[in-house]
TORKOL-638703 format. One record per residue (C-alpha): x, y, z; residue in three letters. Coordinates in steps of 0.25 Angstrom, whole numbers, plus 5000, padded with zeros to 4 digits. Layout:
N
XYZALA
...
***
This chain:
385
504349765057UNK
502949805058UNK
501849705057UNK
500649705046UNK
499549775054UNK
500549855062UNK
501149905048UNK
499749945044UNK
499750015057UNK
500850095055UNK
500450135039UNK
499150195045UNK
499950285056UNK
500850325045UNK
499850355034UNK
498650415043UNK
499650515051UNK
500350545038UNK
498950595035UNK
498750665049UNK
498150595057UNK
498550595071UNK
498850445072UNK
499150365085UNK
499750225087UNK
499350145098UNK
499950015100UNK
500549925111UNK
501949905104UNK
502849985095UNK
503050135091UNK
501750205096UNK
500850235107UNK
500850105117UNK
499850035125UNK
500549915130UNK
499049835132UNK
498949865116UNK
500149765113UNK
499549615110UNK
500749565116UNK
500649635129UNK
500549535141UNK
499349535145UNK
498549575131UNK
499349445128UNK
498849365138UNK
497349395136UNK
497549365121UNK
498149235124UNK
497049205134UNK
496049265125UNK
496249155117UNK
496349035125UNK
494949085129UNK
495149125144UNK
494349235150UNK
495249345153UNK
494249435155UNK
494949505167UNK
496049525161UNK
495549575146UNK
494649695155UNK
495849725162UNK
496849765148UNK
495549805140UNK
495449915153UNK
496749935151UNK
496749975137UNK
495650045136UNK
496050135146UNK
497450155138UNK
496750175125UNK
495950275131UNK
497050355134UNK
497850335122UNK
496650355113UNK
496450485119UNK
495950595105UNK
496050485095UNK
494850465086UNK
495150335080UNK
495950215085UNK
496250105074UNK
496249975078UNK
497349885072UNK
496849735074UNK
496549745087UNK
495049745085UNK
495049615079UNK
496249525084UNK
496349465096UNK
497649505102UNK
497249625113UNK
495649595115UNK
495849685126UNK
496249805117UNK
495049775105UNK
494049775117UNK
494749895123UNK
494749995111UNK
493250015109UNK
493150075123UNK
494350145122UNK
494350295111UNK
494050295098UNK
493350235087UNK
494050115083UNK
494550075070UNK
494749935070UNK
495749915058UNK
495549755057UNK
497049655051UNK
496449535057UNK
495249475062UNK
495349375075UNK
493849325076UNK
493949275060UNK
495449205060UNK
495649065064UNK
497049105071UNK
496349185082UNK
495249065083UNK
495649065097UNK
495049215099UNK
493649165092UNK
493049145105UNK
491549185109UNK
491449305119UNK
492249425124UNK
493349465120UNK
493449365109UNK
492049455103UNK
493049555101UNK
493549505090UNK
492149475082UNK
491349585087UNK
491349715083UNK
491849845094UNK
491349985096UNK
491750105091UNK
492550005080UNK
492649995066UNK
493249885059UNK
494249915047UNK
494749805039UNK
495949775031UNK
495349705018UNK
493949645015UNK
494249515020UNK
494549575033UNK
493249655033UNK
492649525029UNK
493249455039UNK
492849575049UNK
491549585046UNK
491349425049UNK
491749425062UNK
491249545067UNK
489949555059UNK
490349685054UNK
489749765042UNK
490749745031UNK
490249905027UNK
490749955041UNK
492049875040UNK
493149985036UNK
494149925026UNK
495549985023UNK
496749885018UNK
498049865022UNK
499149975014UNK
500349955007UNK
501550055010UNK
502050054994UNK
503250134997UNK
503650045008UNK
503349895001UNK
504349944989UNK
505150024996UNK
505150154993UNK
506050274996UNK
505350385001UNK
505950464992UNK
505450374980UNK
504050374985UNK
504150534986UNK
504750554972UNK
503650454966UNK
502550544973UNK
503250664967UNK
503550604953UNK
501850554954UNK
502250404951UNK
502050354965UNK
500550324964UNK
500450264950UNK
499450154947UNK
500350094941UNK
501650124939UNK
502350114925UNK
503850134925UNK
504650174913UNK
506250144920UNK
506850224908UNK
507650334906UNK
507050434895UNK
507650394882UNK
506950394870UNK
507250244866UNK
506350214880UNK
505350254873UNK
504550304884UNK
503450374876UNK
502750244876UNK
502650234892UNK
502050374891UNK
500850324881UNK
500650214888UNK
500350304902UNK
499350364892UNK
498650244886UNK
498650184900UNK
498150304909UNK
496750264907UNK
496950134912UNK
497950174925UNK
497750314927UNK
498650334939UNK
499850254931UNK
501150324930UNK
502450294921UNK
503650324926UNK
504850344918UNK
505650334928UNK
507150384921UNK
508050504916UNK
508350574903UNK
509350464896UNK
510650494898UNK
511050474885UNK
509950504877UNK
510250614868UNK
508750664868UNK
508250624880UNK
507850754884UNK
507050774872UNK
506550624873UNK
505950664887UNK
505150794881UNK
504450684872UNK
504150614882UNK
503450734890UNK
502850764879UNK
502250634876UNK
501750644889UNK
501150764889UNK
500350734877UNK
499850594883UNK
499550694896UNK
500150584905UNK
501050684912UNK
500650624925UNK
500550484921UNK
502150484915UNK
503250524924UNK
504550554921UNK
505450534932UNK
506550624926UNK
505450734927UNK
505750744940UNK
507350744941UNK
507750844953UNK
508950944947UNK
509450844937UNK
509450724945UNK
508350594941UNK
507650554952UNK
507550424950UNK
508650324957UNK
508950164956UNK
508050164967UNK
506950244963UNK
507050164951UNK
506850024959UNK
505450084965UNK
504950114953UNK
504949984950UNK
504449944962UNK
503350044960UNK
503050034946UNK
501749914941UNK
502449914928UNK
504049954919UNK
503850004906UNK
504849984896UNK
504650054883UNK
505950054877UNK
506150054862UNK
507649974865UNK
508449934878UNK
509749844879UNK
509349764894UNK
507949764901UNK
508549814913UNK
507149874918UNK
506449744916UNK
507349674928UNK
507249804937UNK
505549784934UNK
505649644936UNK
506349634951UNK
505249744956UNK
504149654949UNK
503649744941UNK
503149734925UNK
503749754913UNK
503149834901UNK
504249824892UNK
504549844876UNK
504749714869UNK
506249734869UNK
507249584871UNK
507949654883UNK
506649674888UNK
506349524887UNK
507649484891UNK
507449544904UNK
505949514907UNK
505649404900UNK
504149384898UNK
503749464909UNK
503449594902UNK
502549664896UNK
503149694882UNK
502449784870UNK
503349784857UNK
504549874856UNK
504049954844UNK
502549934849UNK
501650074851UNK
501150134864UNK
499950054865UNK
500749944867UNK
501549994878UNK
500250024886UNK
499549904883UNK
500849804889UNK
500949914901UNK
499349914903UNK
499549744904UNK
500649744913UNK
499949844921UNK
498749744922UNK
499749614926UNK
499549554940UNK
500849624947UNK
500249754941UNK
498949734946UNK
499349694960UNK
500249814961UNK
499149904957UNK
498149864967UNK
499149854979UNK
499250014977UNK
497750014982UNK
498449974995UNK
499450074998UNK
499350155010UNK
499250285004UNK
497950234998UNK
497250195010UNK
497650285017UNK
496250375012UNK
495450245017UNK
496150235031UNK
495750395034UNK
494450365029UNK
494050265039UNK
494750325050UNK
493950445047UNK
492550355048UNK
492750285058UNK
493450405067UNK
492250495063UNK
***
């Protein structure tokens, strides 16, 4: 298992050479290009560490592995324009590496997790003089990149650094991989247009006319002002026992069409391949994961089957008044009366959409890879220029 800066690593090679860029990894363990002098846990970087922080002079020996280095580094460095630094610029663990890599190729990018000089558990590395300065003092040819504000704040402090020159991109989230994604899911929500909605609103019915699903289409319309990158996804097929299903569905379409919210209201059936509906059991169990809110519109229902499926993937309920309903959520829904008109749909939706979990769900989508990915390129570019 990877660890949480190594994980970051790993999402920056995966995302920048899935956008073309000819990227190396340089490390002193695992699957990539190795120097051994690299590893913090080789012997004698190790020993200077431990040293290091006991205060002794190991002056003779830190020249001797920082020479070491930099001569490997030159070599391996060979053609690149850009070296991005994971911690090691700011963390005590190889002193002999940060004082290495300025003198050694490109510009450095110095992509800052921690900070030594300003955390009590690396007290023992606070020291006055070389090479403890290297951790409070800023290199050449190195720009600083921090994580969050605090760490630009934090950066800042203890190199005297300009918080304008200070590059910031955050830590990602992998969406697909934190809820579990099939890749063929993830590929059928990019074709279906569903996969970046802000937010989510799933209809789990199939198309019968006592669903009434008509509402959940005004409600797109009377809310696309408010979210106008909100999708509802009415995520079934053609009743199978419906005697006018078909001709339910053209209603439907129409009403849609004459709201214009075509690409606001998806109908997975639209997108059944030779008869067969697209949509599985666990299709059906990522949606949910996906969705901020489930809409219920139905006019009647005999269990609340959809509320129980909403509740164990966390996710809120905007329901019609019915008792099954009740029976199975309880309190915890957002209800409009059973016989009540659109607006009332829209307006239990629109406060569901503001609660807490929704709200929370909604700004975590700022942090998906795929969106910082424009940022990471954009800095690299600067400071490789």
């Amino acid at each position: 298992m990877l660890g949480g800066v190594e994980a970051i690593i790993e999402s920056h090679r995966r995302l920048l050479a899935g956008e073309g860029w000819p990227v190396r990894v340089l490390a002193g363990r695992g699957d990539c290009e190795l120097i051994a002098e690299v590893d913090s846990r080789h012997p004698e970087v190790e020993a200077i560490a431990i040293a290091l922080g006991r205060g002794e002079d190991v002056s003779a020996r830190f020249d001797a592995l920082k020479a070491v280095l930099r001569e490997k580094l030159n070599r391996s460095l060979q053609g690149c324009d850009l070296l991005i630094a994971h911690n090691v610029m700011t963390m005590p663990f190889n002193l002999p590496l940060t004082a290495a890599l300025p003198e050694a190729g490109p510009p450095i990018l110095a992509w800052t997790h921690d900070i030594a000089w300003v955390n009590p558990l690396y007290a023992k590395f606070q020291r006055p003089g070389w090479p403890y300065d290297l951790l409070h003092r800023p290199q050449p040819k190195t720009t600083y990149l921090a994580i969050s504000e605090l760490r630009r704040e934090q950066l800042c402090e203890a190199y005297g650094l300009d918080p304008g020159g200070v590059q910031l991109v955050p830590n990602g989230v992998d969406r697909a991989a934190v809820l579990r994604l099939r890749p063929r899911s993830v590929s059928f929500g990019r074709r279906a247009g569903f996969l970046d909605a802000e937010p989510l609103v799933l209809v789990p019915f199939r198309i019968t006319r006592r669903k009434r699903i008509e509402l959940a289409i005004r409600a797109a319309d009377e809310l696309r002002h408010k979210w106008p990158a909100m999708k509802v996804v009415v995520s079934g097929p053609l009743g199978p026992h419906s005697t006018d299903g078909a001709a339910y569905f053209e209603e439907l379409l129409a009403e849609r069409r004459r709201l214009q919210v075509e690409d606001r209201v998806i109908f997975l059936h639209e997108l059944a391949g030779r008869g067969r509906h697209p949509v599985d059991d666990e299709m059906m169990g990522e949606l949910y994961q996906l969705a901020a809110a489930v809409l219920l519109t139905s006019e009647s229902e005999g269990f609340g089957l959809p509320v129980l499926e909403a509740g164990l993937a966390r996710v809120a309920v905007v329901c019609s008044d019915l008792p099954v309903f009740r029976e199975a959520g309880g309190g915890d829904l957002w209800t409009f009366p059973a016989a009540a008109p659109p607006g009332s749909v829209s307006a239990a939706l629109e406060e569901a959409l503001m609660s807490r979990q929704a709200r929370l769900q909604a700004g975590v989508r700022r942090y998906e890879w795929e969106r910082l990915l424009g940022r990471l390129e954009e800095v690299i570019r600067h400071v490789a220029a």
